[in-house]
C-alpha positions in Angstrom: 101.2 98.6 102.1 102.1 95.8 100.2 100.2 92.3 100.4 103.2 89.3 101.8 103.2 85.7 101.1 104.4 83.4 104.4 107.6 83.3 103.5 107.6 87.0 102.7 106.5 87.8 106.1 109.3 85.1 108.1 112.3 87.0 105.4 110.3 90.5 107.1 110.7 88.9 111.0 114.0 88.1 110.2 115.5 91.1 109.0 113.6 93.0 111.3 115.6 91.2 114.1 119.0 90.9 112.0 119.2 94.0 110.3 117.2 96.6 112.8 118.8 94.6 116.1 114.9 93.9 117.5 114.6 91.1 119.0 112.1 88.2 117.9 111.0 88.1 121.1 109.6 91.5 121.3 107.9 90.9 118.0 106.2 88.2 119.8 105.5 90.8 122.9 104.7 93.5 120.6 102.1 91.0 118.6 100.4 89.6 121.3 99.4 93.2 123.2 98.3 94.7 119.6 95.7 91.8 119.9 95.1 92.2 123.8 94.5 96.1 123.0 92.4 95.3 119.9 90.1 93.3 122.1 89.3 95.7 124.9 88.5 98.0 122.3 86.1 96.2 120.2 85.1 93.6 122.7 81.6 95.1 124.8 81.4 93.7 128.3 84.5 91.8 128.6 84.9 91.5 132.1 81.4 89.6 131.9 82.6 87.4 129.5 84.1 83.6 129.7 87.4 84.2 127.9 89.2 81.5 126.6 92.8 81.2 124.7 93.8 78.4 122.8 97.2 77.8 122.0 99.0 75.8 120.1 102.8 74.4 120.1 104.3 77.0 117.9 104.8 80.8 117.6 101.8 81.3 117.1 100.5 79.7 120.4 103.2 82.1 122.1 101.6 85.1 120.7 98.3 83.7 122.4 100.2 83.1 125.9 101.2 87.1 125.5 97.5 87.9 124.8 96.4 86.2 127.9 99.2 87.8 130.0 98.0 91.5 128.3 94.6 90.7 129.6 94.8 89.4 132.6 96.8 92.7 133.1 93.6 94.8 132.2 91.8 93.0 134.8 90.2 90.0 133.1 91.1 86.7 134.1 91.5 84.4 130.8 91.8 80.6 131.0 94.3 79.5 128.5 94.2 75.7 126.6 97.4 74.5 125.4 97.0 72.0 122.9 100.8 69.8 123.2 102.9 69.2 126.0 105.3 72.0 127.6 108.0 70.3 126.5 107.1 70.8 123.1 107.5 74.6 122.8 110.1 75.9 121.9 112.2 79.3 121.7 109.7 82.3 122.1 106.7 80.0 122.9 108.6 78.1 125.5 109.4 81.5 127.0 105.8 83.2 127.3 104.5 80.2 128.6 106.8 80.6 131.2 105.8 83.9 131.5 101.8 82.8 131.7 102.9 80.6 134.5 105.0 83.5 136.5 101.3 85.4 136.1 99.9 82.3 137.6 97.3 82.7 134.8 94.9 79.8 134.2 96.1 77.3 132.5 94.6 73.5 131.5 96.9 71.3 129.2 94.5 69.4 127.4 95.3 66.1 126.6 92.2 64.8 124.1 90.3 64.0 126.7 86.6 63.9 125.9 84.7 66.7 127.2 87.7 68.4 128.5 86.7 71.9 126.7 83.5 72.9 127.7 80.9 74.2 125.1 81.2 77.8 123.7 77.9 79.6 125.0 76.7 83.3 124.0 79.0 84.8 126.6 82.0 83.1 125.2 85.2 85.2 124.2 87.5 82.7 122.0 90.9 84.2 121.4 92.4 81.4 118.2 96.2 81.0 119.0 96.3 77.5 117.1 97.8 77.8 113.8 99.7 80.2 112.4 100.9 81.3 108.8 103.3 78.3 108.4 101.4 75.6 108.8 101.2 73.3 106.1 99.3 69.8 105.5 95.8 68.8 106.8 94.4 69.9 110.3 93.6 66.2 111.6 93.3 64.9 115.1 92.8 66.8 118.4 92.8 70.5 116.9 90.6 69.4 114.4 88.0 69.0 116.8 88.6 71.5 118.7 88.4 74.0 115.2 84.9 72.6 114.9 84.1 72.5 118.6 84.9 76.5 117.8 82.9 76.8 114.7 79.9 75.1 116.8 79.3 78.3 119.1 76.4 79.6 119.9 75.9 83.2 118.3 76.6 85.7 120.6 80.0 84.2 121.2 83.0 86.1 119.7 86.0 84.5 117.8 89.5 86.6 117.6 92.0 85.1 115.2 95.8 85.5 115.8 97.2 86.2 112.4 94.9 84.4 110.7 92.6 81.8 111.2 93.8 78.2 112.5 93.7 75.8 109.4 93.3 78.8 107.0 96.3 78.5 104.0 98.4 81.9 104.2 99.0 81.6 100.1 96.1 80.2 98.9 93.1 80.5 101.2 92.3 77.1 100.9 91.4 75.0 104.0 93.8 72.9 105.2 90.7 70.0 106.2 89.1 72.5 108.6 89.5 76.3 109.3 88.9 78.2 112.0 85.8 80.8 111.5 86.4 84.2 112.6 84.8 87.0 113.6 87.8 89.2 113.6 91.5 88.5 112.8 94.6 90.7 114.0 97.1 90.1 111.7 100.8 91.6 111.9 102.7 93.9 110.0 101.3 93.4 106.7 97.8 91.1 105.4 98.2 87.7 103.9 96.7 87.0 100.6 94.1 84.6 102.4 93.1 87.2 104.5 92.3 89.2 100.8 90.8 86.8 98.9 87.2 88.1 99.3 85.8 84.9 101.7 84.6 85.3 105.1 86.6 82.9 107.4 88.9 85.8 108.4 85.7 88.1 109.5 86.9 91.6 109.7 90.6 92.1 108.9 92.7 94.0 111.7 96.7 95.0 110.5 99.0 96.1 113.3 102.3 97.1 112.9 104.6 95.7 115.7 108.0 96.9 114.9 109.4 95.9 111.8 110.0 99.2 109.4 108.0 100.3 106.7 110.4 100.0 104.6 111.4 96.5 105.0 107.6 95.2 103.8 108.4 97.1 99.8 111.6 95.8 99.5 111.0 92.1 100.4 107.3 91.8 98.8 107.4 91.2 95.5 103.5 90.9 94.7 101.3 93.5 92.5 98.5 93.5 95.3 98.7 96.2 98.0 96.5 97.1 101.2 94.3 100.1 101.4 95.2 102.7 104.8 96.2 105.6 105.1 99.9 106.0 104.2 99.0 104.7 100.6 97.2 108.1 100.4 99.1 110.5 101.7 99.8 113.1 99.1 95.6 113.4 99.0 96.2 114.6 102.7 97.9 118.0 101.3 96.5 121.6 102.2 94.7 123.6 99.9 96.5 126.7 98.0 95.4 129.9 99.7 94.9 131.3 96.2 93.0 128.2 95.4 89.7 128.6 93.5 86.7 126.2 92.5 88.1 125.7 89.0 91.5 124.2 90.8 89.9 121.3 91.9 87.6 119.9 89.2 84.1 119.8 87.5 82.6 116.2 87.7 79.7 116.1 85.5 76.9 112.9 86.7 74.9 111.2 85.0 72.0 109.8 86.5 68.3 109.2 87.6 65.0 109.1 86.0 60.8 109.3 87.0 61.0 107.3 90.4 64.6 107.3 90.4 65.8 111.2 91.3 67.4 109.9 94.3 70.1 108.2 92.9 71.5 111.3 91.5 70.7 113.2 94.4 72.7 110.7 96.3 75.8 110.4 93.2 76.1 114.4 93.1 76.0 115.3 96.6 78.7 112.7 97.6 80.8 114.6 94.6 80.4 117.9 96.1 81.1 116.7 99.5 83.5 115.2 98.5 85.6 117.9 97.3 85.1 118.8 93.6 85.0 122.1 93.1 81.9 121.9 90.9 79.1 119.3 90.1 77.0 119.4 87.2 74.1 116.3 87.1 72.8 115.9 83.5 68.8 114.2 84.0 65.7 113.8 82.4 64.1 116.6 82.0 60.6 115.5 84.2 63.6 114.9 86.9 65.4 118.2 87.4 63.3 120.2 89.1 63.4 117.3 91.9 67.6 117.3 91.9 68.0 121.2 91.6 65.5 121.5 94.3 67.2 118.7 96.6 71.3 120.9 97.1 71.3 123.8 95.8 75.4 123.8 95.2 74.7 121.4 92.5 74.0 122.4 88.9 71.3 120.6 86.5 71.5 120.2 82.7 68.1 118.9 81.6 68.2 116.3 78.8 65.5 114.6 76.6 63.2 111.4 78.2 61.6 108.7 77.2 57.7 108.2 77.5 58.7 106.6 80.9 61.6 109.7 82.3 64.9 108.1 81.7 67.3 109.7 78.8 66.7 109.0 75.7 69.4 108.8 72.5 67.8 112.3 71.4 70.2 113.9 73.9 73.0 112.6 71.4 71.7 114.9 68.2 72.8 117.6 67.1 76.1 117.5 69.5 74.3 118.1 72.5 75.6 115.6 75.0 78.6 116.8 73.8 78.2 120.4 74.8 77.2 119.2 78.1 80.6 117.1 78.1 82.9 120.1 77.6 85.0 121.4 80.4 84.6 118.9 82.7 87.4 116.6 84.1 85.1 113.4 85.2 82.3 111.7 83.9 80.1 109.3 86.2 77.0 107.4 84.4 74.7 105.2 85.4 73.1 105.5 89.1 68.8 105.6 88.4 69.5 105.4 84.5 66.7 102.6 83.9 67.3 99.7 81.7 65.1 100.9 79.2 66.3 99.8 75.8 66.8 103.7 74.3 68.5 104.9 77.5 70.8 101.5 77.3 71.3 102.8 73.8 72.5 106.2 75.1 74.8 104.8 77.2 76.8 102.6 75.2 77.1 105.3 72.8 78.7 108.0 75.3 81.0 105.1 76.9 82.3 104.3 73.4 82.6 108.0 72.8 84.0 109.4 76.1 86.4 112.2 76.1 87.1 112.4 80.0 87.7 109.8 82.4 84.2 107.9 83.2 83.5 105.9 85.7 80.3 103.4 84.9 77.7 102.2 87.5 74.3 100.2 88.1 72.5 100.6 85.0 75.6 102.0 82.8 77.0 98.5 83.5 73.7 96.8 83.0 74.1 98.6 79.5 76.9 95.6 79.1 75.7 92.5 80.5 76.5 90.0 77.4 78.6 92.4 75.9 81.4 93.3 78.1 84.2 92.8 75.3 82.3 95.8 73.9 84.1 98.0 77.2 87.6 97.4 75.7 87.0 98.6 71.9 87.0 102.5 73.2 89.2 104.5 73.6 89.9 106.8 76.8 90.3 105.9 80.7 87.1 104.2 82.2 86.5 102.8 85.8 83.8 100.1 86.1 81.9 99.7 89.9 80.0 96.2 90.0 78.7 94.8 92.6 79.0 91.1 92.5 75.5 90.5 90.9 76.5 92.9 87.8 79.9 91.4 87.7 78.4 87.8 87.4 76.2 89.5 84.5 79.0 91.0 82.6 81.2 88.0 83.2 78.4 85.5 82.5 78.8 82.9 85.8 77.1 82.9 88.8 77.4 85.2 91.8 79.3 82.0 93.7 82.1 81.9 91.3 82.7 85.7 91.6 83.1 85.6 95.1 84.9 82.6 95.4 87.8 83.9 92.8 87.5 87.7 93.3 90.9 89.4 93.0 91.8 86.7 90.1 88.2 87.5 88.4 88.8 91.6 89.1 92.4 91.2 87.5 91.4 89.0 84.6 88.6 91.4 83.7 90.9 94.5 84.1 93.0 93.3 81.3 90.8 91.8 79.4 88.5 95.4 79.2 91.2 97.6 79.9 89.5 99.2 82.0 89.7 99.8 86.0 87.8 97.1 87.7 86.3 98.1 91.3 84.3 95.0 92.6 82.1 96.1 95.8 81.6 93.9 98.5 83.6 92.8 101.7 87.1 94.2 100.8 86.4 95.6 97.6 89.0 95.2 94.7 90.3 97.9 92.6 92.0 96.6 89.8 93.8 97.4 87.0 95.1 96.6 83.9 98.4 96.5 84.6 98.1 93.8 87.0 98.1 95.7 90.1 95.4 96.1 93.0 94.1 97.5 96.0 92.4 95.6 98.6 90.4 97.8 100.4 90.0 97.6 104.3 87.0 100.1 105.2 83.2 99.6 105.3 80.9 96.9 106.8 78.0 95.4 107.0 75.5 98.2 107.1 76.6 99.5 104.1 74.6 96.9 102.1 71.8 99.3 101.8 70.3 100.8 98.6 72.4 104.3 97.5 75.5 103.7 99.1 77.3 102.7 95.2 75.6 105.8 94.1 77.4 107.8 96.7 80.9 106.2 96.0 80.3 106.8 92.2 79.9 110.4 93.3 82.8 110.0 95.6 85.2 108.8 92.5 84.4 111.1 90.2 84.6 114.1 92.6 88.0 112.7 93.5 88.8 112.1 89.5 88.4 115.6 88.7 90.3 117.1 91.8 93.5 114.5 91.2 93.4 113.9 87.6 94.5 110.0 86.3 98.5 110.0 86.4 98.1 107.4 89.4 94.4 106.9 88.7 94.3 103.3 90.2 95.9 105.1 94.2 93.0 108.4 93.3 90.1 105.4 93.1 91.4 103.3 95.7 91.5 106.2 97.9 87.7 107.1 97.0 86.9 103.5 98.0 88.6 104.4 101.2 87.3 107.1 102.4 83.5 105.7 101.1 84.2 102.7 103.6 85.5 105.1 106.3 82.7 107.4 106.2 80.5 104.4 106.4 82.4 103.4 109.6 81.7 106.9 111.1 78.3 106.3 110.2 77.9 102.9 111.7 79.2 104.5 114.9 76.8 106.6 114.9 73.7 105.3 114.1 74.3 101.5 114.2 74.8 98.9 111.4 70.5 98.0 110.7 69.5 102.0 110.8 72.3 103.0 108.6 71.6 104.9 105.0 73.3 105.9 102.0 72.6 109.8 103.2 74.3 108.9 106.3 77.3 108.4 104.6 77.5 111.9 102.7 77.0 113.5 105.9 80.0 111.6 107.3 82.5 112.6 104.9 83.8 115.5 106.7 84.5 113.3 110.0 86.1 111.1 107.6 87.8 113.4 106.2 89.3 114.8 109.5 90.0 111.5 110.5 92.0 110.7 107.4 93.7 113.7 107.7 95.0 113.2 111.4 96.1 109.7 110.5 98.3 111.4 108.1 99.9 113.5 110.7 97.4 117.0 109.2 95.9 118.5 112.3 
């Protein structure tokens, strides 16, 4: 779906109530039990927790009012804090609060008083109802300190934002004075670009639809930036031909690994073939093959020549041998294990400036390029670049902090500038491209940040290359991304967010898979 502005999302409300007859007030209803719902799902051991809703004046205070309601409902008894006097609501707001007081739910007008909100302990369950998407100008006064009394919790404690986080710019992502730091935020029918621009105030990023049609969010947003789930991917939900055989659905060839570094193309090649190609070759050292043949025995080897310390060296370029190797196969992936060792970095520079099929370039392919990035726009042919944010820094030539301060203008920028597909890992990864567009993704999380896991979704993308082809390359690799972040969902499910591995991830692609596909309306 696409990414909306403020004001693209009030000209969505409104149509939604003028054109498609619902009524703003069921919005409102519809909002604040998406949020109420969202909570007993994530939230362990609510009925043991102090649970506390603050609201402010505005709609987005009336959203919090219908949260409250939603939970007292399911058997929890919230105490709600509203920030400005009764008379000071109006229309919707006005009307939920009147509802909260019907519920005789808990309610405690605060007027400034010092000491009037008590501390936020461990146990503490803070639902932020302050500030919505509209507000404008600097969070002074009263709600100021009460966004810092928030941000002063002890850990333990749980924020959920309404929208987005009180004090947080919709547009921008700038704060307004002070913001609101989340641990999760439900947002409504479509993300706002703060909630996208890589930072973490917004925590994890929650998008519920509450009534306004599909169709309504492309026609009014006029932005290049869209958000990754499962309707954007649709037509990669299709069944197999019966006739179908392993030559329908493409050879990825991988390039990767060297002496101490075999895993990485264990890990880049297995998450290809379980990811649906319908053959994987891995070209490696020759000291290294006998460990990847040995490790899935699906997966095909070409040995190529090392250097004294195993990685490839530029002897695997003579005589058209690389080449060779090359033919027949639909997607290229380079760089997982490769080594910065100056002849390997030599060998990769010269197949990325000769590259005949779509490649996608990792770890030490991109290392091949720190200093010389301008050097990734003089070839010819599609290419897809996977930084993390420490490579991107290197290939840009700023710190760390300025990528992930700027990251879908830095993504963009580079796009263009190499044309090349930029794919910047991290917390909502980017897929950009040079056209201007790009995907926010809104899988993965934490646990992920392991060693191996960008070697699987290199393995992932070109898998996914070679079955789709590149006529909408940019929805094919957001999709990869996707479904990398969704199988590490499954796999944080599983086996928690410390334990988790890269392996873990491979052997969840067929629940995430199945879980795509049901989302998709495929039994």
């Amino acid at each position: 779906m696409k990414i909306l502005s403020a004001a693209e999302m009030r000209e969505v409300d409104r149509l939604t109530t003028a054109r498609f007859r619902i009524p703003s007030l069921t919005l409102m209803e519809n909002a604040g039990k998406s949020v109420a719902e969202f909570i007993r799902s994530r939230v362990p051991d609510l009925r043991g927790r102090r649970i506390v809703v603050l609201c402010g004046k505005g709609n987005n205070g009336g959203d919090g009012f219908v949260v409250a309601r939603h939970l007292l409902k399911m058997g929890v008894r919230p105490t709600v804090y509203l920030f400005a006097g009764p008379r000071d609501l109006k229309g919707d707001a006005a009307k939920n609060l009147a509802h909260w007081k019907r519920a005789k739910g808990k309610l405690h007008l605060d007027h400034g008083e010092k000491g009037s909100l008590a501390p936020f302990d461990s146990n503490c369950l803070i639902i932020d109802a302050l500030l919505g998407t509209g507000t404008r100008g600097t969070v002074e006064g009263r709600l100021r300190d009460v966004i810092s009394a928030v941000n002063a919790r002890q850990p333990g404690s749980i924020v959920v934002s309404v929208d987005i986080p009180s004090g947080l710019h919709a547009d921008t992502g700038e704060l307004q004075g002070v913001a609101i730091t989340a641990d999760y935020t439900v947002t409504f029918t479509a993300p706002k670009p703060a909630l996208t621009s890589g930072g973490d105030l917004a925590g994890t990023v929650v998008v519920r639809d509450i009534g306004s049609p599909a169709e309504l969010i492309e026609d009014v947003g006029k932005g290049h930036s869209r958000w990754s789930e499962p309707r954007e991917f649709a037509r990669f939900a299709l069944p197999r031909r019966p006739a179908g055989n392993k030559g329908d659905y493409g050879h990825a060839l991988v390039v990767a690994g060297s002496v101490g570094k075999s895993g990485a193309a264990v890990l880049a090649s297995s998450a290809a073939l379980r990811a649906g190609a319908g053959l994987v070759t891995v070209a490696t050292p020759e000291p290294v093959l006998p460990i990847v043949s040995a490790h899935t025995p699906e997966i095909m080897t070409e040995p190529l020549p090392a250097t004294e310390v195993g990685s490839i060296s530029t002897r695997s370029l003579a005589d058209g041998r690389f080449e060779s190797v090359v033919k027949g196969k639909r997607a290229l992936a380079v760089g997982p294990g490769l080594t910065t060792q100056e002849d390997t970095q030599k060998f990769i520079r010269a197949i990325v400036a000769n590259r005949s099929v779509p490649m996608i370039l990792d770890a030490d392919g991109l290392n091949a390029f720190a200093s010389r990035a301008i050097e990734l726009s003089r070839s010819e042919g599609r290419l897809a670049i996977t930084p993390h944010p420490g490579e991107m820094a290197r290939l840009v030539g700023c710190s760390i902090g300025d990528i992930q301060n700027r990251r879908v203008e830095v993504a963009l920028k580079s796009a263009a500038a190499w044309n090349a597909h930029v794919i910047l890992k991290g917390h909502e990864t980017v897929i950009a491209s040079p056209d201007g567009s790009a995907y926010i993704n809104s899988t993965g999380n934490p646990g992920m940040a392991t060693g191996g896991t960008g070697d699987v979704l290199t393995g992932i993308l070109a898998s996914l290359t070679a079955q789709f082809g590149t006529d909408d390359w940019p929805r094919v690799l957001a999709f990869g991304v996707y479904l990398h972040g969704l199988a590490g969902d499954i796999a944080w499910a599983a086996n928690g967010e410390a334990p988790l591995l890269a392996s873990d991830l491979i052997h969840a692609l067929p629940a995430a898979y199945r879980q795509f596909y049901s989302e998709c309306g495929r039994g």
